[in-house]
C-alpha positions in Angstrom: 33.6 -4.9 -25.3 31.0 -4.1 -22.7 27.7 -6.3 -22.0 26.3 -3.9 -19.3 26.6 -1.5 -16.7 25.2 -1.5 -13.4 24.9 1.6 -10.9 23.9 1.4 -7.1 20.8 3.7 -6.3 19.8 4.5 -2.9 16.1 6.0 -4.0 15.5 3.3 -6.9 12.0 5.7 -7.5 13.9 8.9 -7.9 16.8 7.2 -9.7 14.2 5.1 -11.9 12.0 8.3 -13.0 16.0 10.4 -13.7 16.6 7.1 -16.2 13.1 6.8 -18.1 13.7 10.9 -18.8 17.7 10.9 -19.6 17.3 7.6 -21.0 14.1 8.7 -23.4 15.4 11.5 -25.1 17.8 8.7 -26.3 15.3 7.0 -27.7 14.8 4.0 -25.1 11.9 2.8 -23.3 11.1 3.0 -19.8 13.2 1.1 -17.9 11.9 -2.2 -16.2 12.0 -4.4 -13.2 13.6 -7.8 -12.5 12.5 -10.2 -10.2 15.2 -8.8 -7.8 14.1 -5.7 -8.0 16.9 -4.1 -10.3 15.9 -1.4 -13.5 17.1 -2.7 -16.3 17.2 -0.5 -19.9 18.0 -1.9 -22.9 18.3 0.2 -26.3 20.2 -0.1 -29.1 22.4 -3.8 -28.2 23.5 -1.9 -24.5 21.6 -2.4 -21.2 21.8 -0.2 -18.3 21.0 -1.1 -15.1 20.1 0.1 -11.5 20.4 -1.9 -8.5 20.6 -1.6 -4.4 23.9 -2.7 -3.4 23.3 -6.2 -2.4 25.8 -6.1 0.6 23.4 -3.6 2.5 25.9 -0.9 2.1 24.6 2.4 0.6 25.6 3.1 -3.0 27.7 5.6 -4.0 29.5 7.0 -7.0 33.1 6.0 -8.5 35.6 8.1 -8.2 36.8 8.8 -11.0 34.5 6.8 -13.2 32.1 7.7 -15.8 29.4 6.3 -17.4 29.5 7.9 -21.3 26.1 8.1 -23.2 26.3 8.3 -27.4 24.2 10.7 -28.9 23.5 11.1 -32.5 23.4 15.0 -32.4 24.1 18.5 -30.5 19.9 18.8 -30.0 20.1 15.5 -28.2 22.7 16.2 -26.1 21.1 19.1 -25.0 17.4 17.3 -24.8 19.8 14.8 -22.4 20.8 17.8 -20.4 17.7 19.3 -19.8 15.7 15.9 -18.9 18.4 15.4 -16.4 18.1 18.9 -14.6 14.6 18.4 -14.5 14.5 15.0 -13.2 17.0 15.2 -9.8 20.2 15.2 -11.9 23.3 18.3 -11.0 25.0 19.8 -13.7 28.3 19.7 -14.1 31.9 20.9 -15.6 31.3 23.5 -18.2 28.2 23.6 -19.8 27.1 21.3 -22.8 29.3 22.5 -26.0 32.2 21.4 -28.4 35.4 20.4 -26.6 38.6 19.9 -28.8 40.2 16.7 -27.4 43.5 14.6 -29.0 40.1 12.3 -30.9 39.0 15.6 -32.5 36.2 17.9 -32.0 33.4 16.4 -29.5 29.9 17.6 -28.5 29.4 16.9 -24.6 27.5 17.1 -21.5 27.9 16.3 -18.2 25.8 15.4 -15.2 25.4 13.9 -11.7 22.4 11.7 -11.0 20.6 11.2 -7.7 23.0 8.7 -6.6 26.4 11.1 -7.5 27.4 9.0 -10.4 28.6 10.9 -13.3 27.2 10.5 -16.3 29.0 12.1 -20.3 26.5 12.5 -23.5 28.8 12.8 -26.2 28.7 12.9 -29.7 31.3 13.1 -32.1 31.0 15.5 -35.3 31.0 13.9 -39.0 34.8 15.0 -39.7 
């Protein structure tokens, strides 16, 4: 359904070195730069990218919104967590852990990055 998403960064070197750690204990590479200066990560048929807003304004989060992460186990959701603390990003909501939810048990994690943008590693439990 989605071809990419793109968060606004004010501190593209802070938000850039959050990505390459949350983004590597996913398994993807360091992220890269365009010719307009945007981060783009790509991993797994998703890309992920940061950009300056272009209209000058600063960037800030969505109310609201949040950008959801798969994971392919509890360690790595709590490898994602830790990268992220260590790399600028604020924990949030209750700490990783199973949450029952109306889909069944899930494994999840929350954080904020540098810009404020929320950010879920989930992963769902073989039934």
């Amino acid at each position: 359904m989605f071809s990419h998403v793109m968060l606004g960064a004010n501190d593209m070197a802070a938000s850039r070195t959050f990505y390459d750690a949350l983004l590597g204990t996913l398994g993807a590479k360091p992220g890269f730069e365009d010719p307009k200066g945007r981060v783009v990560y790509r991993h797994k048929g998703a890309m992920l990218m940061l950009t300056t807003p272009i209209n000058g304004e600063p960037a800030c989060h969505a109310n609201g919104g949040t950008v959801g992460f798969a994971c392919e186990s509890p360690e790595q959701i709590e490898a994602w967590h830790e990268a992220g603390l260590a790399h600028g990003g604020t924990a949030i909501e209750d700490p990783p852990g199973v949450r029952n939810s109306p889909f069944g048990p899930l494994h999840l994690a929350y954080l904020r990055d540098p810009t404020g943008n929320k950010l879920c590693a989930a992963y769902r439990p073989p039934a």
